[in-house]
Biopython code that builds the backbone (N, CA, C, O; Angstrom):
import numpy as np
from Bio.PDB.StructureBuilder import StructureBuilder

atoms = [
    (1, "UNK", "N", (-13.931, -4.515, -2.257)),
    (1, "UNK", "CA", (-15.190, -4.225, -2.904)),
    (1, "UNK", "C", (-15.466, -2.727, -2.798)),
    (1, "UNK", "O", (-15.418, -2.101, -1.739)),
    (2, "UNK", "N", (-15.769, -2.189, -4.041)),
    (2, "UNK", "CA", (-16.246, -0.748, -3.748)),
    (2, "UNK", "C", (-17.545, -0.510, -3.320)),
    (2, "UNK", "O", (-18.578, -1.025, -3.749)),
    (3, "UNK", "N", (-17.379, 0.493, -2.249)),
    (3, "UNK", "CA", (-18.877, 0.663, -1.357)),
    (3, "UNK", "C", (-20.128, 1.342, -2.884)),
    (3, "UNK", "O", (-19.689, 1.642, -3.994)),
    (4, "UNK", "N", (-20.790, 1.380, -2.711)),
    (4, "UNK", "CA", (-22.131, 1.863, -2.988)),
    (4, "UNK", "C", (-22.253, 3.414, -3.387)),
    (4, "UNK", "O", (-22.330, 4.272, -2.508)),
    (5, "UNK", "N", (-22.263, 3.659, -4.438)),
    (5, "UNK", "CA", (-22.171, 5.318, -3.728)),
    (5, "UNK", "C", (-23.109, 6.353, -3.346)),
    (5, "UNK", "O", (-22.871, 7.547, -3.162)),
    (6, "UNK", "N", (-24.631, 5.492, -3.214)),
    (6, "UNK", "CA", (-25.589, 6.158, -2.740)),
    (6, "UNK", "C", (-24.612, 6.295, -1.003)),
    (6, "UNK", "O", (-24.414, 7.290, -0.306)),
    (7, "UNK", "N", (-24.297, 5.202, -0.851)),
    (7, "UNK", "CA", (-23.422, 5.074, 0.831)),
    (7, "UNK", "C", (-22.781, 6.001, 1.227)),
    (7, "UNK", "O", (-23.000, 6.606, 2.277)),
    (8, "UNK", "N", (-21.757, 6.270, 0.299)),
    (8, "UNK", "CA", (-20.760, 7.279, 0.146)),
    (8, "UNK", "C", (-21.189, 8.426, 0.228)),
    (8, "UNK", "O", (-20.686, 9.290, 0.946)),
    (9, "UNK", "N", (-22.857, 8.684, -1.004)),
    (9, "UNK", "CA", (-23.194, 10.257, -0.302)),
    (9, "UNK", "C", (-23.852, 10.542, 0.681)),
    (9, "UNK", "O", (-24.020, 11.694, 1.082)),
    (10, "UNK", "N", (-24.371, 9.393, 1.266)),
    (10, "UNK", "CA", (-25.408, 9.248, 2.707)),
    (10, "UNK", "C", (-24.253, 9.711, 3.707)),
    (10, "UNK", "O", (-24.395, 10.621, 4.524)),
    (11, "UNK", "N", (-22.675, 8.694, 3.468)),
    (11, "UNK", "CA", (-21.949, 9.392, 4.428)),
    (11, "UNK", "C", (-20.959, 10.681, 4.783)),
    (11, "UNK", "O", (-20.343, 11.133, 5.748)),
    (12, "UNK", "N", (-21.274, 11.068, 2.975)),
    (12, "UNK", "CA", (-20.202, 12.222, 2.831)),
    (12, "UNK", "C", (-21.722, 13.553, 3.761)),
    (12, "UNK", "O", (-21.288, 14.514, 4.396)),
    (13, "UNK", "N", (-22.991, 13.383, 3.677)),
    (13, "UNK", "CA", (-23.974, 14.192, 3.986)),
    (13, "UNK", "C", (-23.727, 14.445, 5.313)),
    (13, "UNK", "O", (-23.348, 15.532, 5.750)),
    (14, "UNK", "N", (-23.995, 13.185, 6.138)),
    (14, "UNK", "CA", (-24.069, 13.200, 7.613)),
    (14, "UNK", "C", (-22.551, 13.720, 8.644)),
    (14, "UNK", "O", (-22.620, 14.004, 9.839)),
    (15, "UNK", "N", (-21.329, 13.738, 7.850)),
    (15, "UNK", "CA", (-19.988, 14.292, 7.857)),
    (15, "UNK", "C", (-20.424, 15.801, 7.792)),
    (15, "UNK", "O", (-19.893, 16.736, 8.391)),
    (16, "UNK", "N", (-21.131, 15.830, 7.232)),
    (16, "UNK", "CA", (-21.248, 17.786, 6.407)),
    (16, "UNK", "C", (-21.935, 17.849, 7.720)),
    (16, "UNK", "O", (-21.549, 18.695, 8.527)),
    (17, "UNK", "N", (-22.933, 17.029, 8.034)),
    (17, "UNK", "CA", (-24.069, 17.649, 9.655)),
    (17, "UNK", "C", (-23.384, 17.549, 10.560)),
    (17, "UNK", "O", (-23.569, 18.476, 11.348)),
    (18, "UNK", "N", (-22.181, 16.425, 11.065)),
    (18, "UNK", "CA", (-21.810, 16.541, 12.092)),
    (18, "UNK", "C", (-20.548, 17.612, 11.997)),
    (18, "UNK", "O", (-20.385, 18.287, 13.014)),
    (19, "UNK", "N", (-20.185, 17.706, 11.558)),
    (19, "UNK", "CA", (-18.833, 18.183, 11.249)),
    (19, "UNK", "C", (-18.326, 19.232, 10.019)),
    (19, "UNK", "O", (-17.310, 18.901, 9.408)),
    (20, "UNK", "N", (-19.056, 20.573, 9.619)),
    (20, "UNK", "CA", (-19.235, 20.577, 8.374)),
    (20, "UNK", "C", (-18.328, 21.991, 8.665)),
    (20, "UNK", "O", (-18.469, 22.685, 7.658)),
    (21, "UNK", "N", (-17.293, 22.815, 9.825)),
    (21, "UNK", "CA", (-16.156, 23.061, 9.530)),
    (21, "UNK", "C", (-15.311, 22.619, 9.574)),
    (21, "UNK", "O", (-14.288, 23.301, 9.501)),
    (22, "UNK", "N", (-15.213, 20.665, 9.778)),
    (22, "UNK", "CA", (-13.786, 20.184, 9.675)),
    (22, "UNK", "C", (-13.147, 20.417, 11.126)),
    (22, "UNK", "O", (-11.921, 20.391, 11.235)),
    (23, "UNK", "N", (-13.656, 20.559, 11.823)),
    (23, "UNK", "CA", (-13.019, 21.070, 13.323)),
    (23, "UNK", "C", (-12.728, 19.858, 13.953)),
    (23, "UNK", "O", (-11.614, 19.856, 14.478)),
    (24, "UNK", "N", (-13.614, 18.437, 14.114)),
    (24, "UNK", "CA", (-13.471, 17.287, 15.173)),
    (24, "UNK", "C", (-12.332, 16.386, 14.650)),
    (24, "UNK", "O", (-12.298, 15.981, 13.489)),
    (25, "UNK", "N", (-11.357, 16.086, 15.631)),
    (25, "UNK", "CA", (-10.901, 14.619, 15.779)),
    (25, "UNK", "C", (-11.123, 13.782, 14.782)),
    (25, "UNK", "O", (-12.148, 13.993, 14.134)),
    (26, "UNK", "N", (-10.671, 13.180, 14.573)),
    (26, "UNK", "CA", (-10.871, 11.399, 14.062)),
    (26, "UNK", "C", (-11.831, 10.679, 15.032)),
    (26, "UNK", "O", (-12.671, 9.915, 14.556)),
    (27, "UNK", "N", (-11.757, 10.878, 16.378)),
    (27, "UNK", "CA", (-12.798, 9.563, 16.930)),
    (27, "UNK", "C", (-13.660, 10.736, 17.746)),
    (27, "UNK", "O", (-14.260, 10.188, 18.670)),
    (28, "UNK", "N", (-13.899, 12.072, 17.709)),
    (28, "UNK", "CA", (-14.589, 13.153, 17.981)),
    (28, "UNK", "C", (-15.839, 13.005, 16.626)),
    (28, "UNK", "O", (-17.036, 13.123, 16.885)),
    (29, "UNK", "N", (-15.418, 12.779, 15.436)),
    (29, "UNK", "CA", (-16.331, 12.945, 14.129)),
    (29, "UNK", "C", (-16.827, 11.246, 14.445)),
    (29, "UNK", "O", (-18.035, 11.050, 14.315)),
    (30, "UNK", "N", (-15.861, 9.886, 14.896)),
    (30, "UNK", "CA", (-16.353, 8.674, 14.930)),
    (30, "UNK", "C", (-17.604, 8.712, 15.800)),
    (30, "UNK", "O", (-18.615, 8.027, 15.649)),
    (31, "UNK", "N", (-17.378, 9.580, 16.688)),
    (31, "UNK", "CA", (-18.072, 9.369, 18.150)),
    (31, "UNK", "C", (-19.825, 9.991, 17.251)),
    (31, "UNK", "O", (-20.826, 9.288, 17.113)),
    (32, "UNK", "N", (-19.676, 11.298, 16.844)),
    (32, "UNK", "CA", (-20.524, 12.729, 15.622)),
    (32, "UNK", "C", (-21.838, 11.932, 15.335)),
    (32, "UNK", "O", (-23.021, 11.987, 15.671)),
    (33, "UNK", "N", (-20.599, 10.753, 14.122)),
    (33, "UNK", "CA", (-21.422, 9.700, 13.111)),
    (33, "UNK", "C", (-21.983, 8.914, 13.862)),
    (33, "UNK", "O", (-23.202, 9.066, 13.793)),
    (34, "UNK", "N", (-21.634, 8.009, 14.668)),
    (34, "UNK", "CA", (-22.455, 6.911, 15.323)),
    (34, "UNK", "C", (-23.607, 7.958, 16.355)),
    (34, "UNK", "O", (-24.541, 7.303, 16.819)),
    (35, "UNK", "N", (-23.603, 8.836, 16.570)),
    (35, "UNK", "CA", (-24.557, 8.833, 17.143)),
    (35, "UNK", "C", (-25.363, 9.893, 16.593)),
    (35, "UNK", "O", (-26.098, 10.633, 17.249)),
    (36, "UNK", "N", (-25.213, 9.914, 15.575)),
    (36, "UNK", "CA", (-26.037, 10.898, 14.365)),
    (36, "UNK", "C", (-27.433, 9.898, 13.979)),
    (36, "UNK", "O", (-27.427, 8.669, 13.912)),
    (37, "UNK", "N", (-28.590, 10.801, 13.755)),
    (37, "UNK", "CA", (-29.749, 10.008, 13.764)),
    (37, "UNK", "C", (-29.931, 9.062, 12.219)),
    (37, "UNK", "O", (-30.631, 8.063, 12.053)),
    (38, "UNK", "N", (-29.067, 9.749, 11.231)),
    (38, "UNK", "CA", (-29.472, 8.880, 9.940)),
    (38, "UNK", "C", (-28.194, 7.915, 10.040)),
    (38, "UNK", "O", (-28.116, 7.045, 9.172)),
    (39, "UNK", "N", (-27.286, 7.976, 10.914)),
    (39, "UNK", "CA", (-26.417, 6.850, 10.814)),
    (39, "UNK", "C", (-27.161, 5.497, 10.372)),
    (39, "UNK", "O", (-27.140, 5.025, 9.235)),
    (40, "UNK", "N", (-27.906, 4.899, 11.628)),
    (40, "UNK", "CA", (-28.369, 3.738, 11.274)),
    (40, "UNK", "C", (-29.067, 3.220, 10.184)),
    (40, "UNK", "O", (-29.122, 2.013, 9.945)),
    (41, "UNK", "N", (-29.783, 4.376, 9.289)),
    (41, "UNK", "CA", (-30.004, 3.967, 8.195)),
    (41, "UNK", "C", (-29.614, 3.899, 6.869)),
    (41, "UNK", "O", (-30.119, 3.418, 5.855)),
    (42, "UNK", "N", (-28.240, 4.703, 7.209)),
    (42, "UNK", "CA", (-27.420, 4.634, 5.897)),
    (42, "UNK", "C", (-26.767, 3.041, 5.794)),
    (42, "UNK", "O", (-26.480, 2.437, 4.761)),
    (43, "UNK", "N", (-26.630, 2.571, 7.212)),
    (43, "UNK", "CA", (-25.458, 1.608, 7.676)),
    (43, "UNK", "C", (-26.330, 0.265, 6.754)),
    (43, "UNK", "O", (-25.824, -0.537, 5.970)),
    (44, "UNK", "N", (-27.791, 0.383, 7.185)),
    (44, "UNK", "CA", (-28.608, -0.257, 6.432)),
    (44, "UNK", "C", (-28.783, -0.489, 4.910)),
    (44, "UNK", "O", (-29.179, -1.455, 4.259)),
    (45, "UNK", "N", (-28.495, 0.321, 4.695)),
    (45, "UNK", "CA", (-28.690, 0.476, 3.145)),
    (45, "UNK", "C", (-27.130, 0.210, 2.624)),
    (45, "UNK", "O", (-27.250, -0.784, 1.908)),
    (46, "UNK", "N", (-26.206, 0.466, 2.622)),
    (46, "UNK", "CA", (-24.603, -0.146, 2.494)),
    (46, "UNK", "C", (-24.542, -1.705, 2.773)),
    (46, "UNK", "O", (-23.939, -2.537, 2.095)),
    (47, "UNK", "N", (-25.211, -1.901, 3.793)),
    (47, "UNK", "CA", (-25.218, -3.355, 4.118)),
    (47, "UNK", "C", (-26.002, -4.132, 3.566)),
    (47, "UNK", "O", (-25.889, -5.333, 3.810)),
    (48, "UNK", "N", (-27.161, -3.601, 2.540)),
    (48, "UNK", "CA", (-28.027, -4.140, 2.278)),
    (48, "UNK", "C", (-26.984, -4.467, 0.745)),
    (48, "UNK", "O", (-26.570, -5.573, 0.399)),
    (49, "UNK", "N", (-26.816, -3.493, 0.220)),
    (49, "UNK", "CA", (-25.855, -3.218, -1.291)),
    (49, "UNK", "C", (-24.976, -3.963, -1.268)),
    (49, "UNK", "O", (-24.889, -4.703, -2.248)),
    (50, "UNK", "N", (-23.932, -4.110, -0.155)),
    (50, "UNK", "CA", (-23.098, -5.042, 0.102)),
    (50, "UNK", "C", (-23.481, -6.050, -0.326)),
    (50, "UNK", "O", (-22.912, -6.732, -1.179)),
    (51, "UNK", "N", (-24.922, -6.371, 0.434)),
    (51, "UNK", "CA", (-25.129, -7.974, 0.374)),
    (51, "UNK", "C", (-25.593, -8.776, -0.977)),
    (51, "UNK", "O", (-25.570, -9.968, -1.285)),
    (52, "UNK", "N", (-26.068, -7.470, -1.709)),
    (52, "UNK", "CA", (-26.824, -7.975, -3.002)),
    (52, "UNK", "C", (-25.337, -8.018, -4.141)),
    (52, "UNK", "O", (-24.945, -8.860, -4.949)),
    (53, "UNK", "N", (-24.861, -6.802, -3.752)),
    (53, "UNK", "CA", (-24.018, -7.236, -4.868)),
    (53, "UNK", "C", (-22.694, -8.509, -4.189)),
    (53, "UNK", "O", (-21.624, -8.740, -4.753)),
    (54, "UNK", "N", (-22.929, -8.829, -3.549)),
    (54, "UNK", "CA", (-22.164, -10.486, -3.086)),
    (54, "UNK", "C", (-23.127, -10.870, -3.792)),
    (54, "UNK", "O", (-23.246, -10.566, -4.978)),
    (55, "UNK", "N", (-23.784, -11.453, -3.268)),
    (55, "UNK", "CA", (-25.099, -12.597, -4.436)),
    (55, "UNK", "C", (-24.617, -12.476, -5.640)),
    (55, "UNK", "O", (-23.875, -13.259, -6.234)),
    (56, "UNK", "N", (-25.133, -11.287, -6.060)),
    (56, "UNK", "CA", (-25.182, -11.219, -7.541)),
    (56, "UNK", "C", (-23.558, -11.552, -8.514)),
    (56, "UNK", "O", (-23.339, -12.124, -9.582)),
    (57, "UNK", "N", (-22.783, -10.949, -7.625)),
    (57, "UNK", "CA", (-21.297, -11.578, -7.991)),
    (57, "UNK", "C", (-21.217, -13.041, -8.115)),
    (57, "UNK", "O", (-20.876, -13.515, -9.198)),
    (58, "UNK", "N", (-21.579, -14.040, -6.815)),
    (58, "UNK", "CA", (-20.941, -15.125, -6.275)),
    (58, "UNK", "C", (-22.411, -16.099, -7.320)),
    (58, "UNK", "O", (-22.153, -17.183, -7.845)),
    (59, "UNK", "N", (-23.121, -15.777, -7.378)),
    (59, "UNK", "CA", (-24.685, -16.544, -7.782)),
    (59, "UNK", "C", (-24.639, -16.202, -9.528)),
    (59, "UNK", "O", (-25.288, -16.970, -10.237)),
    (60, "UNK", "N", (-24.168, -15.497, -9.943)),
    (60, "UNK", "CA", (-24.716, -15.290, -11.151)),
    (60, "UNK", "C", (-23.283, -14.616, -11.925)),
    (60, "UNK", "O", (-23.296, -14.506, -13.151)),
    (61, "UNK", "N", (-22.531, -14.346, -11.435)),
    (61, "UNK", "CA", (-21.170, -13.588, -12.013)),
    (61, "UNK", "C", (-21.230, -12.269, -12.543)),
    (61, "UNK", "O", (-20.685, -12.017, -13.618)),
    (62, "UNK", "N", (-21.787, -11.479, -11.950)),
    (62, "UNK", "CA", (-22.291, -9.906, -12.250)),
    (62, "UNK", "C", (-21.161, -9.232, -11.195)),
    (62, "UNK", "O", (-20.980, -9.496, -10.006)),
    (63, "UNK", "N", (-20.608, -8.461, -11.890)),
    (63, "UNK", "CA", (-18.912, -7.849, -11.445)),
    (63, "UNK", "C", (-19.581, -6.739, -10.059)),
    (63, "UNK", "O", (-19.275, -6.866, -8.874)),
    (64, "UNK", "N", (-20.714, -5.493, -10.734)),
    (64, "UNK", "CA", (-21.319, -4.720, -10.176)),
    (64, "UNK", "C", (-22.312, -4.412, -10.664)),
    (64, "UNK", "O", (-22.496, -4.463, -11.881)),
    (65, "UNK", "N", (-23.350, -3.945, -9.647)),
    (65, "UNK", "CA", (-25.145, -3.592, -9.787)),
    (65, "UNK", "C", (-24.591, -2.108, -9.989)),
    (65, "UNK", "O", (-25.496, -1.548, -10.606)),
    (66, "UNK", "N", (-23.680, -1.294, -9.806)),
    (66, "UNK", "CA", (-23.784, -0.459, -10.209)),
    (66, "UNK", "C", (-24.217, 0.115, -11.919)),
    (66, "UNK", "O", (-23.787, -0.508, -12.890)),
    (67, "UNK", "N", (-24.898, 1.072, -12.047)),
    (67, "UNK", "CA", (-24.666, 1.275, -13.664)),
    (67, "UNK", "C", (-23.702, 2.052, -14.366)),
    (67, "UNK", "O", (-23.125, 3.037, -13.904)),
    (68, "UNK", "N", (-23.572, 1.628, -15.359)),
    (68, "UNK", "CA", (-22.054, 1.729, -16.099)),
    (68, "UNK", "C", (-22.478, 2.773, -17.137)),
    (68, "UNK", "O", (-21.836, 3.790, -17.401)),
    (69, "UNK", "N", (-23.716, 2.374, -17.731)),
    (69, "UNK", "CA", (-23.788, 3.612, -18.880)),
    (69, "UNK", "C", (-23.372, 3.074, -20.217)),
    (69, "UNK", "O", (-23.081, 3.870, -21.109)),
    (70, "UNK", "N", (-23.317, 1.598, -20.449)),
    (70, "UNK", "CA", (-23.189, 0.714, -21.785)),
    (70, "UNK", "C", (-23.905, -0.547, -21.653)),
    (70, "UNK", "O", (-23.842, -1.002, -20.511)),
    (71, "UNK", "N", (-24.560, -1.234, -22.475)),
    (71, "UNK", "CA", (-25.485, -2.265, -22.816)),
    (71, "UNK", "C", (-24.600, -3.400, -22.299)),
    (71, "UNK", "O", (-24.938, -4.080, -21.329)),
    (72, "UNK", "N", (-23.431, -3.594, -22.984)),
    (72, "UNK", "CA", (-22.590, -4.558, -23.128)),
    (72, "UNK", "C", (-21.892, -4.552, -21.311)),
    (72, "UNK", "O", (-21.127, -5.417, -20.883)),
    (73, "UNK", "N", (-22.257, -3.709, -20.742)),
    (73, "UNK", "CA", (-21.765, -3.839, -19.062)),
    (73, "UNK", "C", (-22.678, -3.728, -18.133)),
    (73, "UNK", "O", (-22.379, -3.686, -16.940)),
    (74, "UNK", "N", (-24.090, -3.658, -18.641)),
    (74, "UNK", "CA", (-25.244, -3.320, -18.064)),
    (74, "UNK", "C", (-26.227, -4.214, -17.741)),
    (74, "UNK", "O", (-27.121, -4.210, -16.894)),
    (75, "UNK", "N", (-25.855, -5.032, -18.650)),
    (75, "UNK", "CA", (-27.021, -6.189, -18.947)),
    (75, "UNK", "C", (-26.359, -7.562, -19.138)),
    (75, "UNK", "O", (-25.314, -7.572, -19.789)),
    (76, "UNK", "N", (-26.818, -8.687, -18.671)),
    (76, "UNK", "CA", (-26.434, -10.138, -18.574)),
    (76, "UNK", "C", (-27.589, -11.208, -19.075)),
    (76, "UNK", "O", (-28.796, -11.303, -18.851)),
    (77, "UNK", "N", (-26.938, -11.731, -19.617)),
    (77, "UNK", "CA", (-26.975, -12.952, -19.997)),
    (77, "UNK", "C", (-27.357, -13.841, -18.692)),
    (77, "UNK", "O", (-26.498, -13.765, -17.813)),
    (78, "UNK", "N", (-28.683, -14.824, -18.325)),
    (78, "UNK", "CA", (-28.871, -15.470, -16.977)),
    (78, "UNK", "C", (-29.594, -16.398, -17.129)),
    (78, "UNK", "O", (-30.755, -16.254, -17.511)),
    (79, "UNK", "N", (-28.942, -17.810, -16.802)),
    (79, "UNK", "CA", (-29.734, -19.296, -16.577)),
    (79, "UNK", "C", (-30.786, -18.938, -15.783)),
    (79, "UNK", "O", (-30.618, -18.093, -14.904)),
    (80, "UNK", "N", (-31.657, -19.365, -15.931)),
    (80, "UNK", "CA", (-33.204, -19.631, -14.832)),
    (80, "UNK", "C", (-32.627, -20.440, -13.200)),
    (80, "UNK", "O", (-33.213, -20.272, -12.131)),
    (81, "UNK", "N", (-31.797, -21.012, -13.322)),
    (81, "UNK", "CA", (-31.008, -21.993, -12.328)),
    (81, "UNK", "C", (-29.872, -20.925, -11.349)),
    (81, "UNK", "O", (-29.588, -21.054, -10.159)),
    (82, "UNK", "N", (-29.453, -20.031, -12.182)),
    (82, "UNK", "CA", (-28.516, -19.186, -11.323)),
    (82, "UNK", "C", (-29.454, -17.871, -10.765)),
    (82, "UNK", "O", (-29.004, -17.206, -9.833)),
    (83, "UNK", "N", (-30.738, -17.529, -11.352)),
    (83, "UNK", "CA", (-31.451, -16.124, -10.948)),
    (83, "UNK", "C", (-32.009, -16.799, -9.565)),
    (83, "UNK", "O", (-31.967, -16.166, -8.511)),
    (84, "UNK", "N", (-32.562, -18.197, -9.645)),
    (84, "UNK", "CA", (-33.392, -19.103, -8.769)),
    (84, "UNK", "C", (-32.135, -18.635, -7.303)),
    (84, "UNK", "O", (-32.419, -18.023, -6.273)),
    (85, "UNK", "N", (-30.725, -19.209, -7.738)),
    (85, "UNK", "CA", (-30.117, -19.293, -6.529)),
    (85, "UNK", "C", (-30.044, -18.289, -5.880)),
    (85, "UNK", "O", (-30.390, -18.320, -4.700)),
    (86, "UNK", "N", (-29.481, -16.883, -6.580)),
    (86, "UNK", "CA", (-29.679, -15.559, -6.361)),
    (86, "UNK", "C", (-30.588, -15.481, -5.929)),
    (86, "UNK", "O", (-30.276, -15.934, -4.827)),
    (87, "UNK", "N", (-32.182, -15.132, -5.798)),
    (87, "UNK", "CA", (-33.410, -14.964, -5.528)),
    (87, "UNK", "C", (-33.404, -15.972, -3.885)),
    (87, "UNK", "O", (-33.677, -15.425, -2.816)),
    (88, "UNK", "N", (-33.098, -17.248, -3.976)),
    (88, "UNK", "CA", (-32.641, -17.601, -2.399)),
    (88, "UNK", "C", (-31.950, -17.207, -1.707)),
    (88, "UNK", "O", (-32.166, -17.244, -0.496)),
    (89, "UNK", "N", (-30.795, -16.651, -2.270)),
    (89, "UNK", "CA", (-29.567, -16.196, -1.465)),
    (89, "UNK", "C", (-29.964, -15.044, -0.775)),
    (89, "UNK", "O", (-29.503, -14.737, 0.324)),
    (90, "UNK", "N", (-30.799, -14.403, -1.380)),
    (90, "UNK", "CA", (-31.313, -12.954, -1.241)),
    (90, "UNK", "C", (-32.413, -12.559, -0.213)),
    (90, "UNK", "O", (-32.407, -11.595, 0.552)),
    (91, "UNK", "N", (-33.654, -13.824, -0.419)),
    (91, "UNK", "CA", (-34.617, -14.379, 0.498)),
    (91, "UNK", "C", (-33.633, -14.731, 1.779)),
    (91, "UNK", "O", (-33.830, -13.984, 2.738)),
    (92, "UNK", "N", (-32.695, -15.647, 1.954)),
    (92, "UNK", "CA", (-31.829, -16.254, 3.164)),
    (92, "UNK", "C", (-31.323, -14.889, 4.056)),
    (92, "UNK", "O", (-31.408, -14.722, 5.273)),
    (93, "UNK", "N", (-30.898, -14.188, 3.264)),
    (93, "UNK", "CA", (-29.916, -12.864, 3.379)),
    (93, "UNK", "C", (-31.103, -12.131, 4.565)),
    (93, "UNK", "O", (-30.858, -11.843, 5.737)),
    (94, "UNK", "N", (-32.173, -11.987, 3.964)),
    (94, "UNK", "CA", (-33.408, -11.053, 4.333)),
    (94, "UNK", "C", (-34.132, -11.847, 5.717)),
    (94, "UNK", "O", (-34.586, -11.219, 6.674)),
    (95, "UNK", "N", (-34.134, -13.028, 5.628)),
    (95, "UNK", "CA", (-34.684, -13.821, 6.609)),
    (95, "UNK", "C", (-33.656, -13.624, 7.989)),
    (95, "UNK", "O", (-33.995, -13.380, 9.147)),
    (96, "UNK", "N", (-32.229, -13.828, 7.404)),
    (96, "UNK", "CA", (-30.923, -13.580, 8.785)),
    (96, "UNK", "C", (-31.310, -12.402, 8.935)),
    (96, "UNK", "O", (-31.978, -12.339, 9.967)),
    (97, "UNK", "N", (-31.200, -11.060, 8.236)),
    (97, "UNK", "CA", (-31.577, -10.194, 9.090)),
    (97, "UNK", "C", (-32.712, -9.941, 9.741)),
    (97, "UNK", "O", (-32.699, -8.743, 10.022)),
    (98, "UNK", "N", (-33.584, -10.395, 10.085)),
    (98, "UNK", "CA", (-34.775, -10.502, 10.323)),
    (98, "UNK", "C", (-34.364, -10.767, 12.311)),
    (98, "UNK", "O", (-34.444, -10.195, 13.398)),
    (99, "UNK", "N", (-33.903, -12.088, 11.642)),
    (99, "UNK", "CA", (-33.989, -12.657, 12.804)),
    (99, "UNK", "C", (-32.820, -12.481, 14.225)),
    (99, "UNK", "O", (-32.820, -13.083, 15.299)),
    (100, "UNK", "N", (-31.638, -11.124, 13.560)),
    (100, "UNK", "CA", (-31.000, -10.704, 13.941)),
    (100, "UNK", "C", (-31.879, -9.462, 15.259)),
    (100, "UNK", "O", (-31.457, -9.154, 16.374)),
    (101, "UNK", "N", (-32.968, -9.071, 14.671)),
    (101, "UNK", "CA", (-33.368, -7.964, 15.123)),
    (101, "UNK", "C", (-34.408, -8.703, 16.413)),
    (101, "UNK", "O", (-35.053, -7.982, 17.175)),
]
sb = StructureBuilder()
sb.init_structure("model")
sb.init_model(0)
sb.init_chain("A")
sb.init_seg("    ")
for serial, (resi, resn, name, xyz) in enumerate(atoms, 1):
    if name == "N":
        sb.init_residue(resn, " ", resi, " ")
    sb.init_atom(name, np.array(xyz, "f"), 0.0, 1.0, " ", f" {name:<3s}", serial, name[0])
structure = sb.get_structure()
């Protein structure tokens, strides 16, 4: 699955703060990121994207929420019966994390 790419620039950003001559390690920049203060909320928001576009794939057959920039790849066609399941899946999704915390 391709990540998100708000994700991608949340993490290409926080790379530039921890690390922005390229100087650290591999687990020197791992060590950077995890304990960088917007880590946790990028991780949030990837995970959140993740989760919607599962739903929206597995519930309704939508490839990606990303936008494409054409009608015909942008927009769907949707039973009242498959938005319903989506809309639970999504509620369920939101409730587990909830109760994770």
């Amino acid at each position: 699955m391709e990540a998100p790419v708000e994700a991608i620039d949340s993490l290409a950003q926080i790379i530039r703060q921890v690390d922005g001559s390229n100087s650290l390690g591999a687990a020197a920049l791992a060590e950077a990121i995890l304990n960088h203060r917007d880590t946790a909320n990028a991780m949030r928001t990837f995970n959140r994207d993740t989760v919607l576009e599962r739903i929206a794939r597995k519930e309704m057959g939508v490839k990606t929420l990303q936008r494409r920039g054409r009608d015909d790849l942008d927009f769907y066609e949707v039973g009242v019966i498959l938005l319903k399941n989506a809309l639970e899946a999504a509620y369920q999704a939101g409730m587990d994390a909830a109760n994770r915390q």
